[in-house]
matplotlib code that plots the C-alpha trace (Angstrom):
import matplotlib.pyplot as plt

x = [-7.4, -11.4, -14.2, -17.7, -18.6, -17.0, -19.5, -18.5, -17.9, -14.1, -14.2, -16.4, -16.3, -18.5, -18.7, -20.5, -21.9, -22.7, -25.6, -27.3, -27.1, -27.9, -28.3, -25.6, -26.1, -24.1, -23.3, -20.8, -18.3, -15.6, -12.7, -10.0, -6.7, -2.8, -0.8, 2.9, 3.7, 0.8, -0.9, -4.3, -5.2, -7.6, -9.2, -9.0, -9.9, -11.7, -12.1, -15.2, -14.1, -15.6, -15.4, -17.0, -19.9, -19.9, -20.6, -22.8, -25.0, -24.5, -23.2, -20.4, -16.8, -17.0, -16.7, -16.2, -19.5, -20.1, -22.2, -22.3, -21.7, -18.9, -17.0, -16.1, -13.2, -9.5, -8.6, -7.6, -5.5, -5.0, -3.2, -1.2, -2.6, -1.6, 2.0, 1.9, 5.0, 7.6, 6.8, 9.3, 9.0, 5.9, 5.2, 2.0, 0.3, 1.2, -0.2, 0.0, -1.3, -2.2, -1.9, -5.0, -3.5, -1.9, -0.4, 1.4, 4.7, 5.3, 4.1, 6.1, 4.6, 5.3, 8.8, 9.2, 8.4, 4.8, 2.6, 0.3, -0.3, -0.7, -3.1, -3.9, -3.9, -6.5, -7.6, -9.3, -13.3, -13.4, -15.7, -14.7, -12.0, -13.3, -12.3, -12.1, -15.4, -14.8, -13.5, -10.6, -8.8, -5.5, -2.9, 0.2, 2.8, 5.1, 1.5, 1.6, 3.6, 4.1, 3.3, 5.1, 4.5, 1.9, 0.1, -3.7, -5.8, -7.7, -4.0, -3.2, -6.1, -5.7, -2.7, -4.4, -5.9, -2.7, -0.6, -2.9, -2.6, 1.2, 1.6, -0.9, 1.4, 4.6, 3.1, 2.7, 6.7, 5.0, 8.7, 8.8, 6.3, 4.3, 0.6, -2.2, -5.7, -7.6, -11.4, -12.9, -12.3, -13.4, -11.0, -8.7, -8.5, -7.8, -4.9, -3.6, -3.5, -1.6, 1.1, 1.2, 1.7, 3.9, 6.1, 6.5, 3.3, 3.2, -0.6, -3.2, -6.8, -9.6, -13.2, -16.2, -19.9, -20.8, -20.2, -19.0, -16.4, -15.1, -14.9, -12.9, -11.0, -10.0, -9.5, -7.0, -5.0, -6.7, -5.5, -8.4, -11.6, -14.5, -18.2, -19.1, -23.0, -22.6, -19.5, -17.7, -14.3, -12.3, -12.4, -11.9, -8.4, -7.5, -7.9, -6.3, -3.7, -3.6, -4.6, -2.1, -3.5, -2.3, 1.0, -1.1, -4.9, -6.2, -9.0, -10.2, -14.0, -15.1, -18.0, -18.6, -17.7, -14.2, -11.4, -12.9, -12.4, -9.7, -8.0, -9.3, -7.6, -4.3, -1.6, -0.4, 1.8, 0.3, -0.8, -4.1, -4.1, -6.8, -7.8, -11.5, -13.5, -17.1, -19.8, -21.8, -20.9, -17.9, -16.4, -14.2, -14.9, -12.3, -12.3, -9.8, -8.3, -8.0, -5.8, -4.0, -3.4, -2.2, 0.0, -1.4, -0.1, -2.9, -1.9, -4.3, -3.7, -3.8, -3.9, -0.5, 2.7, 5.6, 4.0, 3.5, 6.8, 6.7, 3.3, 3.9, 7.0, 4.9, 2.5, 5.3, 6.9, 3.7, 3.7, 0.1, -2.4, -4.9, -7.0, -8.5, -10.0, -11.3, -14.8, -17.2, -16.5, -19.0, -18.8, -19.0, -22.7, -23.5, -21.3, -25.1, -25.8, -22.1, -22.7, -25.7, -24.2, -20.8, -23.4, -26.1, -22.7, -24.5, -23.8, -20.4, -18.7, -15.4, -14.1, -16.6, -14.4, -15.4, -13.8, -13.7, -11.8, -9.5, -6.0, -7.2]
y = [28.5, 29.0, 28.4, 29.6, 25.8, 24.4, 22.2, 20.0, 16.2, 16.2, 13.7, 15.7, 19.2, 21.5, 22.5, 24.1, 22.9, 23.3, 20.8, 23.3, 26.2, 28.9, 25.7, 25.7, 23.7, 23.0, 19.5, 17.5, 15.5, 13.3, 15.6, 14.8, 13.3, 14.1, 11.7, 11.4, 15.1, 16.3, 18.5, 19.4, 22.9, 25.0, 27.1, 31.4, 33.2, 32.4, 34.4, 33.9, 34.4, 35.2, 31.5, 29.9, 32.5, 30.8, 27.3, 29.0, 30.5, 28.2, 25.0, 24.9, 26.3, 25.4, 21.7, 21.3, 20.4, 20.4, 16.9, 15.7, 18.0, 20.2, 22.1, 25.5, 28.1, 28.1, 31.3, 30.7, 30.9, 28.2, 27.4, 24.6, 21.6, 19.0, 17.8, 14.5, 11.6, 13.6, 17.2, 19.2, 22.9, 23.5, 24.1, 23.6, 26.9, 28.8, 30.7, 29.9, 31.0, 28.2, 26.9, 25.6, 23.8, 20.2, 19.4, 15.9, 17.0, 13.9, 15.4, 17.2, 20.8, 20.2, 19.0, 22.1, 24.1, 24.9, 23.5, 25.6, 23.6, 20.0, 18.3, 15.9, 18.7, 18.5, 22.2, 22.9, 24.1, 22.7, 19.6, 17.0, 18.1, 19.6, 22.8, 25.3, 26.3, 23.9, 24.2, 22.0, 20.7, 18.6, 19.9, 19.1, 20.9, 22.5, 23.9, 26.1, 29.0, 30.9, 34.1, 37.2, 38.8, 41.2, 39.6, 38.7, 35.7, 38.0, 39.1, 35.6, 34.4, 37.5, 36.2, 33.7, 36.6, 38.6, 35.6, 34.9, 39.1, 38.5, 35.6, 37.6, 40.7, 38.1, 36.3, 40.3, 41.3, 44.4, 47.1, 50.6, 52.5, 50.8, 51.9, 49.5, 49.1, 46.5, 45.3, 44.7, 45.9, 43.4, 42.3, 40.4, 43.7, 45.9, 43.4, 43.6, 47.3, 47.4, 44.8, 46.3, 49.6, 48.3, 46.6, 50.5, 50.4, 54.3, 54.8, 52.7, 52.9, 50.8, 50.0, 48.6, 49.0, 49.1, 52.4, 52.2, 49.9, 52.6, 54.9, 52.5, 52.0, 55.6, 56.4, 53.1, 52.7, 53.8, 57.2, 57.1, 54.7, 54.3, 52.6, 50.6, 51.3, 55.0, 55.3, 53.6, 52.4, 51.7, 55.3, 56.5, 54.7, 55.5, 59.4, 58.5, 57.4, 60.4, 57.7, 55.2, 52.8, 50.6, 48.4, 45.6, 44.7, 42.9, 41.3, 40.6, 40.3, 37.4, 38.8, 38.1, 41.6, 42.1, 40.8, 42.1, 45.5, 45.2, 43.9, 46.7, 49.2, 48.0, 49.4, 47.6, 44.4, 45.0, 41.9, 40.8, 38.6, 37.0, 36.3, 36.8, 33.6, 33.7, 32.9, 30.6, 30.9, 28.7, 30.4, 33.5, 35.5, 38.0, 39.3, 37.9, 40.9, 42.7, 40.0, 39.6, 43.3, 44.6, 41.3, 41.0, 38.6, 36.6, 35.1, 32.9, 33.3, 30.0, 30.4, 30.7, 29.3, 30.1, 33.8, 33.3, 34.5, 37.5, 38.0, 38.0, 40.2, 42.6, 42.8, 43.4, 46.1, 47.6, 47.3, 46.7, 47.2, 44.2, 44.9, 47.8, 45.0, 43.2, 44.0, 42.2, 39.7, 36.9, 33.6, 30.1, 29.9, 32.7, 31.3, 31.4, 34.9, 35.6, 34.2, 36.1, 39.9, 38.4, 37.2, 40.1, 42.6, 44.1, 46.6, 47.7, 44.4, 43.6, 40.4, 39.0, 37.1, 34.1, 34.2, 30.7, 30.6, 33.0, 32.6, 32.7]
z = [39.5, 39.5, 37.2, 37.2, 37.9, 41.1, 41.5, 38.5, 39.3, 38.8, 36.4, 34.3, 32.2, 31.2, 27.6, 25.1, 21.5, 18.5, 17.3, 14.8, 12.9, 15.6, 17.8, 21.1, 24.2, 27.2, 27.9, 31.1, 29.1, 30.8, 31.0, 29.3, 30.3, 28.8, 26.9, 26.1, 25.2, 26.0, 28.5, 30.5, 30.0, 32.0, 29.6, 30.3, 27.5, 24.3, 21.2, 19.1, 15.6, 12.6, 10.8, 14.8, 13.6, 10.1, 11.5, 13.8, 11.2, 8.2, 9.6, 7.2, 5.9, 2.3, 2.4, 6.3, 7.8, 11.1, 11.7, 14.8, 17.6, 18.1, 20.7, 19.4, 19.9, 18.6, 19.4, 23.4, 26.1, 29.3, 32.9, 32.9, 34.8, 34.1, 32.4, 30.4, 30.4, 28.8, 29.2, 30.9, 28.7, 31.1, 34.5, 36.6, 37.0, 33.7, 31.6, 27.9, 24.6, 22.2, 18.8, 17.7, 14.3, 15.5, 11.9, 11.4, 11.2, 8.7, 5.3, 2.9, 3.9, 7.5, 6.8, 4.4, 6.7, 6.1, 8.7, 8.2, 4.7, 6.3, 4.8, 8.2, 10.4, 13.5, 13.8, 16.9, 16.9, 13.0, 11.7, 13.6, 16.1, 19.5, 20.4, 23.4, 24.5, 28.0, 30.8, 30.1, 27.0, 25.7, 23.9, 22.7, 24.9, 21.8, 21.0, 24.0, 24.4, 28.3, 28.0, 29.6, 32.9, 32.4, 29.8, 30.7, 29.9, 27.2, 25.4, 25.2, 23.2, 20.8, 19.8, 17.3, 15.3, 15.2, 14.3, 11.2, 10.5, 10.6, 8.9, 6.0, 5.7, 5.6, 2.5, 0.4, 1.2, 2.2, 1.9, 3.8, 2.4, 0.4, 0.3, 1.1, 1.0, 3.6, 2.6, 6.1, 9.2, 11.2, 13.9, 11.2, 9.0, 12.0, 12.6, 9.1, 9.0, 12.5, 11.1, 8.1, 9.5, 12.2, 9.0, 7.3, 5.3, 4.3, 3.8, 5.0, 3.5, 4.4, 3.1, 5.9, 5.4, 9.4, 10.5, 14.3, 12.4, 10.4, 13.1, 15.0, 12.1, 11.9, 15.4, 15.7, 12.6, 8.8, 6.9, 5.6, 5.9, 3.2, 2.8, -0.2, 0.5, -0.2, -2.2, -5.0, -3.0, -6.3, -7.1, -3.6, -3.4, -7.1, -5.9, -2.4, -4.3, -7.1, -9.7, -9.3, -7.3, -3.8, -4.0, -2.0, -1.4, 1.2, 1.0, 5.0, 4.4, 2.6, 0.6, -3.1, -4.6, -2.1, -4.2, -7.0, -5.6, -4.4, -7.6, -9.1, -7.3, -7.8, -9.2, -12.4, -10.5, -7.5, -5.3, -4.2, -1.0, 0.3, 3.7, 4.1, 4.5, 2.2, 4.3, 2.8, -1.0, -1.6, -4.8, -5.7, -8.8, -10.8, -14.1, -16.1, -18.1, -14.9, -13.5, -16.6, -18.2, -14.3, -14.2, -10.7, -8.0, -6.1, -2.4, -0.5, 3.4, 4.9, 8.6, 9.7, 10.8, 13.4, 14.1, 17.7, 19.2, 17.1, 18.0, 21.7, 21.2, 19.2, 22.0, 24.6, 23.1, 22.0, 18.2, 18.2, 20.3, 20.9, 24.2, 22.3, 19.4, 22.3, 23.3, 24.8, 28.0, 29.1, 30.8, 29.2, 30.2, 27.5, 24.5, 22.7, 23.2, 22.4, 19.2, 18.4, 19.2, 17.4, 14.2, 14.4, 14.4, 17.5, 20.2, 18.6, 18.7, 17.6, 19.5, 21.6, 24.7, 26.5, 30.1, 31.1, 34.0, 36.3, 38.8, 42.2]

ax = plt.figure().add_subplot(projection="3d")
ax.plot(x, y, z, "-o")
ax.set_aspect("equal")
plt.show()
């Protein structure tokens, strides 16, 4: 395995920071070593995603505030390096795709079966837990699954993404032909559609102000794509939909007007889930009688849990298609300006990859 920077003491890593809003620096850390069940990963591939770009811009996730510097990146993929006391699932030299969310495993939503809902969960790349942005990184070694001949670096780190678009379609109980609507087509909307398509959704409509997105949106996986700036979206889906409305909304863009919209076209019992992150206005507004006279079901998306296996299948028997989603490729040393064409929406990005190191 290679990185950009050989010539790294060996002791030492390089990463890169946030200290600021719109403030990243690289910096040589001590690089880390594995404890019982864990192991040293060499970092590949590194998505930027669209809640790294809201620390990056605001500093803050509702109240998660990034302080004191932080390593970014949870969306990733890694070699094996390095196998701690007790590891014997791994082997040296593999490649793996990771879980970012290290939950306690004690609680009662871990013991329930919802990890995802741990409330002493160390997420990677969120206030205070370091994340993937470096050349090297520990993990616990039942967060890492191999991945399948044939899958690259870049697949492996997609797999974050699509395991939270998953684990988003699971919580509406999408059935075979269902019609749906998706607010945002951003990277996690695209996703959503292709599951939800991929699960027997029987139309898919879409809504996305930037206009190379909804051309993207239509060429990979939308019936029918629309833009709030020019058109009123409600009433596009109600006449998509001959007046009746979509059996499920989802809400992938986390602005203020989304779940409004998208409760509004509805059908009556419809469900609303919500996905989308707001950027820096921590609140969600809904008209009451809306909600109440349609009887509609609102769902939160929390991450995810247990999606990875399905994930990978999907990928390996080409349910979805997640190189196309991935745009842009640049080396650690350009996290910054990664950030800014990932913020600024710029030069038809989608996912904006960080390529950290490579097999030799």
């Amino acid at each position: 395995m290679t990185t950009a920077t050989s010539t790294t003491p060996a002791n030492l890593m390089q990463t890169m920071q946030l200290h600021a809003v719109r403030d990243i620096r690289p910096a040589l850390v001590p690089r880390p070593t594995p404890g019982p069940g864990e192991v040293l990963l060499q970092v590949a591939s590194v998505g930027v995603c669209g809640s790294d770009v809201h620390y990056y811009l605001h500093g803050r996730i509702g109240d998660q505030i990034a302080v004191d510097p932080i390593i970014m990146g949870h969306e990733f993929s890694t070699y094996v390096v390095e196998l701690g006391k007790g590891v014997d699932s791994l082997t040296v030299g593999q490649l793996v795709a990771v879980e970012p969310a290290i939950n306690c495993g004690h609680c009662e939503p871990c013991l329930t079966g919802h990890p995802n809902l741990c409330p002493n969960v160390r997420f990677c790349g969120t206030p205070q837990i370091n994340g993937a942005m470096a050349e090297y990184i520990v993990m616990p070694a039942h967060n890492c699954f191999p991945l399948p001949d044939g899958f690259s670096p870049v697949d492996g780190a997609m797999l974050e993404p699509l395991g939270v678009a998953i684990h988003t379609v699971d919580l509406a109980h999408l059935k075979i032909g269902q019609t749906i609507a998706v607010l945002g087509a951003g990277p996690i909307g695209l996703l959503i559609a292709a599951v939800a398509k991929a699960a027997g959704a029987g139309q898919i409509l879409m809504t996305e102000p930037l206009a190379y997105r909804r051309q993207f949106a239509s060429d990979y996986i939308a019936d029918e794509v629309f833009d709030p700036t020019s058109e009123d979206v409600v009433a596009a889906v109600l006449r998509a939909t001959h007046g009746r409305g979509v059996d499920v909304a989802f809400e992938a863009a986390g602005e203020q007007l989304t779940p409004q919209q998208g409760a509004d076209m509805l059908r009556p019992g419809g469900k609303l889930v919500l996905c989308g992150i707001p950027a820096n206005e921590d609140r969600l507004t809904l008209t009451a009688s809306v909600i109440r006279r349609k009887a509609i079901t609102i769902i939160p998306v929390r991450r995810m849990k247990h999606t990875y296996p399905r994930a990978i299948r999907m990928v390996q028997t080409g349910m979805v298609d997640l190189a196309a989603i991935a745009t842009h490729f640049m080396p650690l040393a350009d996290v910054p300006h990664a950030f800014e064409i990932a913020s600024s929406y710029d030069d038809g990005v989608l996912r904006a990859i960080i390529q950290v190191s490579e097999q030799d």
